[in-house]
C-alpha positions in Angstrom: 21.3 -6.9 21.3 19.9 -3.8 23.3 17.1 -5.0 26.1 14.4 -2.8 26.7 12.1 -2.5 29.5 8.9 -2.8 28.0 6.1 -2.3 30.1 4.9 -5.6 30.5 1.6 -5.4 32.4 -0.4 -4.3 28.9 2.6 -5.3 26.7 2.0 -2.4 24.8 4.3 -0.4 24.0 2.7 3.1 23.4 -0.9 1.8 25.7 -1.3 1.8 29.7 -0.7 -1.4 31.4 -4.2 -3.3 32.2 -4.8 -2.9 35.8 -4.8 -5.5 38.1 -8.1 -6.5 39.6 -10.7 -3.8 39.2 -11.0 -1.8 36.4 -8.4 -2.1 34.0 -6.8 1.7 33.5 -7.4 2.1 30.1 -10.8 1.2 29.6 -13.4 4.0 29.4 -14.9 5.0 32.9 -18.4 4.5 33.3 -20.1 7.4 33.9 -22.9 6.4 31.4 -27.1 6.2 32.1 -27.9 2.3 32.6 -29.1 1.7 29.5 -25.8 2.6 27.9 -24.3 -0.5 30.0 -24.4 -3.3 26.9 -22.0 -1.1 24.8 -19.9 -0.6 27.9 -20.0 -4.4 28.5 -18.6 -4.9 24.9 -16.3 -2.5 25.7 -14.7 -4.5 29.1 -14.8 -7.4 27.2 -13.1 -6.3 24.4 -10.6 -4.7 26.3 -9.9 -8.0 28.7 -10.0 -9.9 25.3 -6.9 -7.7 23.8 -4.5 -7.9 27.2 -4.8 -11.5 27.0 -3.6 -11.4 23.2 -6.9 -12.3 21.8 -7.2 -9.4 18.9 -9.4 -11.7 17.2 -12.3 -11.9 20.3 -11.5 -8.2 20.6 -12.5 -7.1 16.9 -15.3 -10.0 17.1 -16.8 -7.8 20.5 -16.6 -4.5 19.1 -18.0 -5.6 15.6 -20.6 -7.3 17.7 -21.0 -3.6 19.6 -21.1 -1.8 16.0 -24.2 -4.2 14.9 -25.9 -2.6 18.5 -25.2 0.7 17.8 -26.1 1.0 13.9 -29.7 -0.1 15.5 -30.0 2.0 18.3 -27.6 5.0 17.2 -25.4 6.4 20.1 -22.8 9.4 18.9 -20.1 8.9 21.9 -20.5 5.2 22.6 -20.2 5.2 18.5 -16.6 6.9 19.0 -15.4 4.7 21.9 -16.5 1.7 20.2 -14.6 2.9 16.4 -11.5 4.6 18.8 -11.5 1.1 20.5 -11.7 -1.1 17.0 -9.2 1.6 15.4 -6.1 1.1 18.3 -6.9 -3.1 18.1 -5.8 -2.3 13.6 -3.1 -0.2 14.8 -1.1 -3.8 16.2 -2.8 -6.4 13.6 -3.5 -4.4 10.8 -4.3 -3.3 8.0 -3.0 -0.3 9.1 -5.2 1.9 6.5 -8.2 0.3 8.2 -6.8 1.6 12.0 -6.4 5.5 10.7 -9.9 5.2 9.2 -11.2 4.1 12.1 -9.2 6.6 14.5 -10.3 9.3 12.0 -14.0 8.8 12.2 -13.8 8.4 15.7 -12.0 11.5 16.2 -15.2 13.0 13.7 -17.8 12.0 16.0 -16.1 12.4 19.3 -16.0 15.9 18.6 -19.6 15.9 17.3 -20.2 15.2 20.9 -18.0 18.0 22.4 -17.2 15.6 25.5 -13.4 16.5 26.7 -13.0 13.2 28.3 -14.3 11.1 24.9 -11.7 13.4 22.5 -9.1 12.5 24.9 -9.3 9.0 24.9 -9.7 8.8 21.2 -6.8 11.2 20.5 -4.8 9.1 22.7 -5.2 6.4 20.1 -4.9 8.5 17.3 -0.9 9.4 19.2 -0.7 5.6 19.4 -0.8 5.3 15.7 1.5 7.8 14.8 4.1 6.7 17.1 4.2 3.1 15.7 4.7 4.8 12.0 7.4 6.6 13.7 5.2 10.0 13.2 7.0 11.3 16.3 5.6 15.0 16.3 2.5 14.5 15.2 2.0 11.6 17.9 3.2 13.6 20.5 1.3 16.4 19.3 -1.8 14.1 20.1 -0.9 13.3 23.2 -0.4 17.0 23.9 -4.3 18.0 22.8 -5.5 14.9 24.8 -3.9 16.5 28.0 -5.7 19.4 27.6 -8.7 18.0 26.7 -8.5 15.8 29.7 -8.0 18.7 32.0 -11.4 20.0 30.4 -13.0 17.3 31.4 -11.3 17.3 35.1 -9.8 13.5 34.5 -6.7 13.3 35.9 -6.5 9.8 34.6 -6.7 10.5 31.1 -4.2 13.3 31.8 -2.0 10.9 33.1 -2.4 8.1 30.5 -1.7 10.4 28.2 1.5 12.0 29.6 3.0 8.4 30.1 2.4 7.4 26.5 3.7 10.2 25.5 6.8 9.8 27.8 7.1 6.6 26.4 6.9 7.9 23.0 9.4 10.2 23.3 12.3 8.1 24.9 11.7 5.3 22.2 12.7 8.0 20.1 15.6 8.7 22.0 14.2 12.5 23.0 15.0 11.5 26.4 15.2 15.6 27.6 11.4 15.3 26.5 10.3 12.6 27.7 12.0 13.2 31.2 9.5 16.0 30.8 6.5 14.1 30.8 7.6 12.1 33.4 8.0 14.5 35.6 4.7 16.0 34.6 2.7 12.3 35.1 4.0 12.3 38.4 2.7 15.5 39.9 -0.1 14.2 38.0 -0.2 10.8 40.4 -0.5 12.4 43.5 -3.7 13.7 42.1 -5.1 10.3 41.3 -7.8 8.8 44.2 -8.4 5.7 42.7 -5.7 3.1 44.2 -5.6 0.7 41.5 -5.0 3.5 38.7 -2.5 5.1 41.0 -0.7 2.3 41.3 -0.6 0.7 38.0 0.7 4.7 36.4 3.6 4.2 39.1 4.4 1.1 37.5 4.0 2.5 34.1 6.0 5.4 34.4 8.9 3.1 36.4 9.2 1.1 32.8 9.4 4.0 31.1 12.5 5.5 33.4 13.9 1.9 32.7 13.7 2.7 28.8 15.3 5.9 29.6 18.1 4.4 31.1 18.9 1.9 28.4 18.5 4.6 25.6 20.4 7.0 27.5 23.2 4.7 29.0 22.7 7.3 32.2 22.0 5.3 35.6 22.0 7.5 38.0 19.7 10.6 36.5 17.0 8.2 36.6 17.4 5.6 39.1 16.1 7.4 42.0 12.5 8.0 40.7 12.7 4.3 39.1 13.7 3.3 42.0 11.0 5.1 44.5 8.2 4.4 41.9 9.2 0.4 42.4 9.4 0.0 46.0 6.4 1.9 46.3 4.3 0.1 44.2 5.5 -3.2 45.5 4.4 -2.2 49.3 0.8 -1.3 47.3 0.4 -4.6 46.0 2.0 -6.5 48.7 -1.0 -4.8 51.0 -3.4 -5.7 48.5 -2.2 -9.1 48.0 -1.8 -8.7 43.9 0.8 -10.9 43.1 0.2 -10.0 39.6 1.3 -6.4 39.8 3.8 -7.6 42.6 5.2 -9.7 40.0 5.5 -7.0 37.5 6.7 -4.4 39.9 9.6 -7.1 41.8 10.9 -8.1 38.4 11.1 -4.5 37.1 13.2 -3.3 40.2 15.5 -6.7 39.6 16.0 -5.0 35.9 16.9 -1.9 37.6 19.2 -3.8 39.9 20.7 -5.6 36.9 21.4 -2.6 34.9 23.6 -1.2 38.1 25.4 -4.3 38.1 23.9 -5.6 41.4 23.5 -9.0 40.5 23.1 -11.0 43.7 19.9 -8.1 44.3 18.6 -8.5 40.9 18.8 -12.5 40.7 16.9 -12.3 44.5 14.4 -10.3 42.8 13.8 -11.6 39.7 13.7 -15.1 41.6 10.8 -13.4 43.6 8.8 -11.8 40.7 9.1 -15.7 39.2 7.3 -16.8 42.5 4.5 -13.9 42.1 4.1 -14.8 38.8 3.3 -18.8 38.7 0.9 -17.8 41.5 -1.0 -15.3 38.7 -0.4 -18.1 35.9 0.9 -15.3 33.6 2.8 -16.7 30.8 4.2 -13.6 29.6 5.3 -12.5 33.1 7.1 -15.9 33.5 9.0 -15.7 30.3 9.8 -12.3 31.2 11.5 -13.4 34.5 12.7 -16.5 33.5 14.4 -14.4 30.3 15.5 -12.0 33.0 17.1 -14.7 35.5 18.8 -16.4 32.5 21.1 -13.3 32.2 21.7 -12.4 35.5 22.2 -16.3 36.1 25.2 -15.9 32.8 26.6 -12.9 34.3 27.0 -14.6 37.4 28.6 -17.0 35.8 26.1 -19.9 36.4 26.2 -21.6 33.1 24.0 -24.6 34.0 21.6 -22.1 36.0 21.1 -19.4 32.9 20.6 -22.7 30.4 18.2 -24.0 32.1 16.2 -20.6 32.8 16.8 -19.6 28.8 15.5 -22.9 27.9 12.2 -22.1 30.0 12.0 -18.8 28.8 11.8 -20.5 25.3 9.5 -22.5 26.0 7.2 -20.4 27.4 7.7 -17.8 24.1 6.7 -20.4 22.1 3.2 -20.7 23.5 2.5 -17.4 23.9 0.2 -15.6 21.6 1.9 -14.1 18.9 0.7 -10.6 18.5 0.8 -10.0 22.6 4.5 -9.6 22.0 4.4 -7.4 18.7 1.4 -5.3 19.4 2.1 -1.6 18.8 5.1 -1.9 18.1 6.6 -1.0 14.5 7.7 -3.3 11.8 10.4 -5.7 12.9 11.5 -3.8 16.4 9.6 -6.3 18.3 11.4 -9.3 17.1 14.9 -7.4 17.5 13.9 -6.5 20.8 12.2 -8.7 22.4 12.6 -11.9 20.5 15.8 -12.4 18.9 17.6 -11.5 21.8 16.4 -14.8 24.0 17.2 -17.1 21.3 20.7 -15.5 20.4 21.7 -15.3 24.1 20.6 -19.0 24.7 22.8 -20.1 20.7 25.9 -18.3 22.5 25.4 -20.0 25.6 25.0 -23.4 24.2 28.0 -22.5 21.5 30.4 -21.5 24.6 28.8 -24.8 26.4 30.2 -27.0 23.9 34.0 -25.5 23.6 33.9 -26.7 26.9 33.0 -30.4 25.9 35.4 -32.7 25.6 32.8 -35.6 25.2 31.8 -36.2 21.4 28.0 -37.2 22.2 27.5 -34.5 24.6 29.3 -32.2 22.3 27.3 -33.0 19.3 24.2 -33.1 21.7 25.0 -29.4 22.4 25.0 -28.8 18.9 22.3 -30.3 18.2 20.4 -27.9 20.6 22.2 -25.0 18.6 20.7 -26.2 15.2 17.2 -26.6 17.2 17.3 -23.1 18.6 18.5 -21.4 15.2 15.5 -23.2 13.7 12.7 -21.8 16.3 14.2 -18.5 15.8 13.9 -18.6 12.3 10.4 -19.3 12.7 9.6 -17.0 14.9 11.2 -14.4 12.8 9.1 -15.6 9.6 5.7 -15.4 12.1 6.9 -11.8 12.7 7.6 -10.3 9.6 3.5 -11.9 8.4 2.1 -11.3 11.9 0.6 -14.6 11.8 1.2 -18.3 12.4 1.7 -19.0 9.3 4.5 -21.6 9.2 3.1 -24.0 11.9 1.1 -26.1 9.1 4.7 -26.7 7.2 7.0 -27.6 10.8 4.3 -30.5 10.6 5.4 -31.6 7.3 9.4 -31.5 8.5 11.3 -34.6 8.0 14.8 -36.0 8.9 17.6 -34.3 6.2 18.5 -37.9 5.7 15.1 -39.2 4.3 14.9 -35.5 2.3 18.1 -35.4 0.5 21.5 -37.2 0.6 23.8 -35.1 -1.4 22.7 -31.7 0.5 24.6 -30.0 3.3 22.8 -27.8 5.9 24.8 -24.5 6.2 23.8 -22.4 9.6 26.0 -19.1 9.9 25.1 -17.8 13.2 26.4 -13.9 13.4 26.7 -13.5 17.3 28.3 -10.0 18.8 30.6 -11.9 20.2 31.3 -15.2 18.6 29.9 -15.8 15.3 30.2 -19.3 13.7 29.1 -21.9 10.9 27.2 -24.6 12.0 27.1 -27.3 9.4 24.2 -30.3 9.3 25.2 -32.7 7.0 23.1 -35.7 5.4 24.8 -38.4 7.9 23.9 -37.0 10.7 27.3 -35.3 11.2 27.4 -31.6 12.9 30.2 -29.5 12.1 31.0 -26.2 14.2 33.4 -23.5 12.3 34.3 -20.1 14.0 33.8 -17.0 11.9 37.0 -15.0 12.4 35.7 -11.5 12.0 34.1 -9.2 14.3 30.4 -8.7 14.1 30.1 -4.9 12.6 33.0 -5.2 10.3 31.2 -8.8 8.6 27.8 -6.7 8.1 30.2 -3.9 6.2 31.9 -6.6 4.2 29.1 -7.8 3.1 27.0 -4.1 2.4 30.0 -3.4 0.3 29.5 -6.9 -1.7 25.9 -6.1 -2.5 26.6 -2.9 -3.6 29.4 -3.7 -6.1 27.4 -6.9 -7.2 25.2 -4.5 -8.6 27.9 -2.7 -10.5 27.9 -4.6 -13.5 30.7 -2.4 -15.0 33.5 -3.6 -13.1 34.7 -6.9 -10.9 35.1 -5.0 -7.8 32.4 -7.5 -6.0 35.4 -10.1 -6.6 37.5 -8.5 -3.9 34.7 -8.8 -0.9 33.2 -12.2 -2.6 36.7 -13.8 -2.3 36.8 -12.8 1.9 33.4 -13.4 2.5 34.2 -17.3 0.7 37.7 -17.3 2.5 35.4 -16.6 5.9 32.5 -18.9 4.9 33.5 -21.5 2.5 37.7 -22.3 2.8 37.0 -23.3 6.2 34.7 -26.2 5.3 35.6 -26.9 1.6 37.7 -30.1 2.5 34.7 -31.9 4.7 32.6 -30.8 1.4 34.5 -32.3 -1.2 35.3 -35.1 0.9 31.9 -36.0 0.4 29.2 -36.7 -2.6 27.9 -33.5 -1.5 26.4 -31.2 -4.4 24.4 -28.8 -3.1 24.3 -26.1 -0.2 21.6 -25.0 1.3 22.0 -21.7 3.7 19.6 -20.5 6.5 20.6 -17.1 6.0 21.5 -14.9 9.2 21.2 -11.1 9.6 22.5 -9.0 6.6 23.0 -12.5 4.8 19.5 -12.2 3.9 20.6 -9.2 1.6 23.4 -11.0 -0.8 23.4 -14.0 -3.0 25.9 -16.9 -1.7 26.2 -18.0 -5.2 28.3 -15.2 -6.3 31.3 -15.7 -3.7 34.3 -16.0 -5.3 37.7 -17.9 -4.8 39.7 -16.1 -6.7 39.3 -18.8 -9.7 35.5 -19.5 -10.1 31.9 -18.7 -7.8 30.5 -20.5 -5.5 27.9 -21.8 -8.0 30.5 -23.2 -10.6 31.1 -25.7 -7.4 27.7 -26.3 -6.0 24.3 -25.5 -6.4 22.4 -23.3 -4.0 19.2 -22.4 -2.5 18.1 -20.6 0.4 15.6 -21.8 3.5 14.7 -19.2 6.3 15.0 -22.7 8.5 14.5 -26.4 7.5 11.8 -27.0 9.8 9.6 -24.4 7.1 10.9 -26.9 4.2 8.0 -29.5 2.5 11.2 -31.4 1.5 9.3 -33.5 -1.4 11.0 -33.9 -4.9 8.2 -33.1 -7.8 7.3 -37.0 -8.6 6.5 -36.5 -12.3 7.5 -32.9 -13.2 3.7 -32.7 -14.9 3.5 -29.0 -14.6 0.1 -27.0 -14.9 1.4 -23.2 -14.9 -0.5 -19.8 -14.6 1.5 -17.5 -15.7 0.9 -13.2 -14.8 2.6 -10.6 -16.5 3.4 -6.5 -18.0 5.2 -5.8 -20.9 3.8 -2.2 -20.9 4.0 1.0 -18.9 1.6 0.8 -15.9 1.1 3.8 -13.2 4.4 5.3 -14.3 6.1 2.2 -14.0 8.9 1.1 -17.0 7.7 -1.6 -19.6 9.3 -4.9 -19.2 9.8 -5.3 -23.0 10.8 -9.0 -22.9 8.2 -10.7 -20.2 6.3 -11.5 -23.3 8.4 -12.9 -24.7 9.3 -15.1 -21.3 5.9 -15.8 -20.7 5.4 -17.1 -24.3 8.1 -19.5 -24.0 6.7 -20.8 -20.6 3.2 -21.3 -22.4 4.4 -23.2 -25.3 6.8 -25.3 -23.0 3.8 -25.7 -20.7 0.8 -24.8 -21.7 -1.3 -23.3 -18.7 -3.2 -19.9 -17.6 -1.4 -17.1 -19.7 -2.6 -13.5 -18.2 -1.1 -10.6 -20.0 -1.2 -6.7 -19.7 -4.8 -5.7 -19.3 -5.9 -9.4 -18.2 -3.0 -9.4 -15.3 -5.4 -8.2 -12.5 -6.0 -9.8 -9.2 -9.7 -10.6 -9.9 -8.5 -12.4 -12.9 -5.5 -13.7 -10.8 -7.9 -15.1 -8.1 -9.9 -16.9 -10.3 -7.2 -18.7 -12.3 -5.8 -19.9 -9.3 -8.9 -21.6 -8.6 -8.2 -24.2 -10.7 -7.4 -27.2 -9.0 -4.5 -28.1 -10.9 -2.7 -25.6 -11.4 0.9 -25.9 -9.5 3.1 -23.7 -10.8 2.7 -19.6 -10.6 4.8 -17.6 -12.6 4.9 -13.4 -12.1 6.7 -11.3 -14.1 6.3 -7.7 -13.2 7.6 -4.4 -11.0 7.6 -5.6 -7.1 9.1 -4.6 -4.0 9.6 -6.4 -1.1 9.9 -3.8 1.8 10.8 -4.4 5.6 7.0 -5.0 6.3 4.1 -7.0 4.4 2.5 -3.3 4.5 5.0 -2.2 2.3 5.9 -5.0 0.1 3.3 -5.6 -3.6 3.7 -6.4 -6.7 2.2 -4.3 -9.7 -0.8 -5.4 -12.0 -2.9 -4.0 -14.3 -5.3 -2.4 -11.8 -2.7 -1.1 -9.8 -0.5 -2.5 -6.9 -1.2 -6.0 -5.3 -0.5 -6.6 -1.9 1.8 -9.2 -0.6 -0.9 -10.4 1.7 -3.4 -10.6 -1.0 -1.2 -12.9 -3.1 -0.3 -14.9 -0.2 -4.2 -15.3 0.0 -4.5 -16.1 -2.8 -1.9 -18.5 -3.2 -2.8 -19.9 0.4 -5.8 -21.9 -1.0 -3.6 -24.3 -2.1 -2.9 -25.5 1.7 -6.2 -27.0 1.8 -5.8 -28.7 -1.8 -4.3 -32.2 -2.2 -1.8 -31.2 -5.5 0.5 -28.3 -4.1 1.8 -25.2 -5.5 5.1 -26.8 -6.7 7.0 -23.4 -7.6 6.2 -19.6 -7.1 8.2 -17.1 -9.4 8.7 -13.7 -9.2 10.7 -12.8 -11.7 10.9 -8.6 -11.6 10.7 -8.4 -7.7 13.7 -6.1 -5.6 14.4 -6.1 -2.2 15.3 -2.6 0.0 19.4 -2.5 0.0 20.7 -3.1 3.4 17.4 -3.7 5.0 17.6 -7.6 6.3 13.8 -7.8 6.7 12.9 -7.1 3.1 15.0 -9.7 1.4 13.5 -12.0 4.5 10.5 -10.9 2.4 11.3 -13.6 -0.6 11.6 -16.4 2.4 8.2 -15.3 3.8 6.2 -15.0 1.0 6.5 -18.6 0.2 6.2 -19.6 3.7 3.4 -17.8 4.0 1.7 -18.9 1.2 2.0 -22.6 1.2 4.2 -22.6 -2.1 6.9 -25.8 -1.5 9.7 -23.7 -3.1 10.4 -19.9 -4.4 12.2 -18.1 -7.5 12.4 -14.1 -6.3 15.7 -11.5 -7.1 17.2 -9.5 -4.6 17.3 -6.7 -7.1 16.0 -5.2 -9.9 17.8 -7.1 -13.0 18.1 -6.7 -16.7 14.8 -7.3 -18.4 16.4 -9.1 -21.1 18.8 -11.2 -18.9 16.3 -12.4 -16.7 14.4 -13.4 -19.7 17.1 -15.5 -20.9 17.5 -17.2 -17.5 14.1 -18.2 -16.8 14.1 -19.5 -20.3 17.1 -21.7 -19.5 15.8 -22.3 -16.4 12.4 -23.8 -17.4 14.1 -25.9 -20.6 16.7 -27.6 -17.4 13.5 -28.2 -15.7 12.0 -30.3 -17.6 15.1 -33.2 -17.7 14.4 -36.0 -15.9 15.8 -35.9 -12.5 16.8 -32.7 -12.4 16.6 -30.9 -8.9 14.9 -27.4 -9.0 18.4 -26.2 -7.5 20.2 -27.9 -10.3 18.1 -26.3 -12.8 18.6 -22.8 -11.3 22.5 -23.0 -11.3 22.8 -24.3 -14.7 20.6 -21.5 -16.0 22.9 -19.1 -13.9 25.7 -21.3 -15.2 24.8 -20.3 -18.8 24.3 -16.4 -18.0 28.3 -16.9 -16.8 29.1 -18.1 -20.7 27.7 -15.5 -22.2 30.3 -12.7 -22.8 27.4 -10.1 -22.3 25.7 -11.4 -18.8 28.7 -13.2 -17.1 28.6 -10.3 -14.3 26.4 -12.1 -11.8 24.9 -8.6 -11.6 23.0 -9.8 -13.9 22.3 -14.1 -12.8 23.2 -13.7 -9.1 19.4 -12.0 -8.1 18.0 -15.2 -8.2 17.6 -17.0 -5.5 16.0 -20.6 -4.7 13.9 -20.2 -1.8 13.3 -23.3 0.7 12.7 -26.6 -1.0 15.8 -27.6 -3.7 14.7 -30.9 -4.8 
């Protein structure tokens, strides 16, 4: 994967870096009366609050400032306070919340008529459209806050404003444009008195050539100024003794150094900025570096030197606050770039580490460290698609596969550029390494063009791609597989994965599930692997059969929801009584363990574009995580969460990651959800099967599923797995 050089000092990607002792760049300047001075205390704090990666102290400050000011009413410390709040909902959300915030603040800055207060807020207002990829209108608002800032004779502001914008613009690879603006911010420097501000735009606009360079592939039309900016912002801080912005400043010229290919430099000065940094005890600067070291270490060829600094670097990303590495960034690009690149980088070191091995223990100890590292990347990519630390209360719960099941087989594929591979975990304690002999780009086309013929349910053509993507995933393990009492597979999905059901591969005889049962897990460690003990199930059960906001009817949920209740009994809420108030409250009810929706959804790339539909209108996936989410504090579980009428975005990896997430997120021990939108009367007929299976003794929620999908196959009408291959099993198959 593409590295960027994100600005680090803020670790913001469309804000200013905070400034190094003194006052941090981006917060207001105070040029207020003293009695103004408790609003501009919030303020400070607020700010210092949100560069350490507390958005929660931040919001609880400027709340805290909003309770002052509705009691002693102040128009433009009003606006900075809202402008403030606003930008802190642009990286947490809701994201409705941030514009409405931005937008009044814009309102009453103007009220005001102060230059320098409209510029700061219309700064904020470019900030949120450049992380909903509003490109023009973002750079638009950078473009009125320069001019405003020249009315107000704040060379600052002008400057902050032309570097976001710079960065705005070579994110979205207008790098002509934004070598504009960087040309523009630096006359702009030379203007600037204050030292610290000076300095800490040098460093800002240095990151932003770095960007330029990696989206542009063009060394040498920006390494000069990169280059100039660097060294002298490095004698700055080395005269003020900051080893903070040294830090920063040494590690972003090692980048530099490493994208020319000057490794020996780079490594000395990445090995220097590591030094500056454990003397400022910055976490995210020593992951940074360590990150940084790792790869110049591996391109040096210093295997055991690049482990050991990947291995630190992972460490220190675990501890880290979440949202100081996602902030301001949009959906899922902060994971891809700046997340999932340490941990893939570290799996193909490890995975080259142990073709080397000749040892069995150290081997399989090297393996084991593969498994480990494709399970904290899994979580971290659940944490980033919600935004929250959501799946820490279920790694508690994780136990041994051996005590969890004994007839299941742990399936890892691991889709590297360079060396992709199968990493199997089976229920002895055995790990079994496979390599995937297909290159990278032309896997992820085989298996677009699978999902988009398994949803032609007019012809076989899926058969062709399903019996390569089995010959690639399956033939090279089916021996150690039926060599064993092994009956089910369960896949941690990787990449585009996500977006097809493994069930429907084919051999060229039968599928995948005529051989095995299947179920899904975005990583064991976010398994409650617990069998239900006495399959006493207490449903509530949410449906629409008719039209709603435009949407089709779903003739036949009520006739699937019926069934349920007579098999069942339980909380049946139908048409006009499926709303989420109603929803809520029969969810309060503390035995209810299974929830059962049937009803238009979409699961999009982001939690801010995934719902499902009600009576009242659309439900958001966070509100239903919410609401299912009381059932982490409640002794009795949520056994099973259903989704019946849910569809994912085709080729997007993140939305079918969705179906993972949502029962992660919401406590649920185990999820139903289809990857795409599926006959109405089909899926009634498989969740009818499927509910009747569940209800044998000893059945395994897994075993129920294939043998509903098993009876879809015999039926001359629905044996296209078009129409039974949707569904899959989501984390716990017991």
């Amino acid at each position: 994967m593409k590295l960027p050089a994100f600005l680090i000092v803020f670790i913001l990607l469309f804000c200013l870096p905070p400034a190094t002792p003194g006052k941090p760049f981006n917060q207001p300047e105070n040029h207020q009366a003293t009695e103004a001075r408790p609003i501009q205390t919030y303020l400070f704090a607020a700010e210092s609050a949100k560069n350490k990666g507390d958005y929660d102290q931040a919001k609880a400050l400027l709340q805290h400032a909003l309770v002052q000011l509705n009691q002693h009413p102040d128009t433009p410390h009003h606006a900075a306070v809202l402008s403030a709040l606003g930008n802190l909902y642009i990286a947490t959300g809701p994201q409705q919340k941030a514009f409405a915030l931005l937008t009044q603040a814009e309102a009453l800055a103007r009220e005001t008529n102060q230059a320098a207060l409209i510029a700061r807020v219309l700064i904020n207002l470019g900030n949120y459209y450049a992380f909903h990829q509003h490109i023009d209108t973002s750079l638009n608002n950078f473009n009125n806050s320069i001019a405003s800032a020249r009315l107000a004779n704040n060379p600052i502001l002008v400057a902050k404003a032309q570097a976001n914008a710079a960065r705005t613009a070579g994110n979205s690879h207008q790098i002509d444009v934004a070598f504009g603006y960087l040309e523009d911010a630096q006359q702009t420097l030379e203007k600037l008195n204050n030292a610290t501000a000076k300095n800490t735009l040098r460093v800002n606009l240095a990151s932003t050539y770095l960007t330029l360079i990696e989206q542009s592939q063009t060394l040498n039309r920006f390494k000069q100024p990169t280059y100039q900016l660097l060294v002298e912002s490095i004698a700055d801080y080395q005269r003020s003794g900051n080893s903070h912005g040294r830090s920063f400043a040494r590690g972003l010229l090692g980048r530099l150094y490493e994208l020319s290919a000057q490794y020996v430099e780079a490594q000395q000065l990445t090995q220097q900025a590591l030094f500056d940094a454990q003397a400022s005890a910055d976490k995210y600067l020593l992951y940074r570096w360590h990150w940084q070291t790792g790869r110049i270490a591996q391109s040096l060829k210093q295997t055991k030197n690049a482990i050991h600094h990947y291995q630190q670097a992972i460490t220190l990303l675990d501890t880290l606050r979440f949202q100081m590495l996602v902030a301001y960034r949009p959906p899922g690009t902060a994971f891809v770039e700046m997340i999932a690149p340490v941990y893939s980088e570290y799996i193909e070191l490890l995975i080259k580490q142990s073709k080397t091995q000749q040892d069995n223990a150290a081997r399989k100890l090297t393996l084991g460290k593969v498994r480990d590292t494709i399970e904290s990347l899994k979580a971290a990519e659940i944490r980033d698609y919600f935004g929250d630390a959501c799946v820490d209360a279920l790694k508690a719960k994780q136990k041994p596969l051996w005590k969890a099941s004994t007839r299941a087989v742990i399936v890892y594929p691991v889709l590297l550029k360079n060396s992709s591979i199968l990493l199997m975990d089976f229920p002895d304690g055995r790990l079994k390494m496979h390599r995937i002999a297909m290159p990278l780009d032309e896997l992820t086309r085989l298996i677009r063009n699978f999902r988009v013929f398994l949803e032609k349910r007019t012809t076989n053509e899926y058969r062709i791609p399903g019996k390569q993507l089995y010959d690639l995933l399956i033939t090279p393990v089916i021996q150690s597989l039926n060599s064993t009492k092994i009956d089910t597979l369960v896949f941690v999905p990787d990449g585009p994965l996500f977006s097809i059901p493994l069930a429907a591969l084919h051999d060229g005889k039968q599928h995948l599930i005529e051989q095995f049962s299947t179920a899904i897990t975005p990583g064991i460690q976010l398994v409650d692997p617990s069998p239900l003990s006495n399959k006493k199930i207490t449903p509530v059960l949410g449906g629409l059969s008719e039209s709603v906001d435009g949407y089709p009817p779903l003739v036949y949920v009520k006739e699937e929801l019926d069934f349920i209740s007579k098999l069942y009994g339980g909380n049946l809420l139908m048409n006009q009584n499926f709303k989420p108030a109603s929803l809520k409250q029969s969810l309060s009810n503390e035995d209810i363990n299974l929830l059962h929706i049937s009803t238009h959804g979409f699961l999009g790339n982001s939690v801010d574009s995934s719902y499902l539909l009600t009576y009242d209108g659309k439900l958001s996936i966070n509100s239903l995580a919410d609401y299912v989410g009381m059932f982490k504090f409640r002794e009795k579980p949520l056994e099973l969460l259903v989704l019946s009428a849910c569809e994912t975005a085709e080729a997007d990896d993140r939305s079918a990651l969705g179906l993972s997430g949502i029962a992660v997120r919401a406590g649920a021990r185990s999820a139903i959800g289809s990857l795409w939108k599926v006959n109405d009367a089909a899926t009634s007929l498989l969740m009818t099967e499927f509910y009747q299976q569940f209800q044998q003794p000893g059945i395994s929620r897994a075993a129920a599923l294939q043998k509903a999908q098993q009876a879809l196959l015999t039926d001359l009408r629905y044996r296209h797995p078009g129409y039974w291959a949707a569904f899959l099993l989501i984390n716990n198959w017991l």
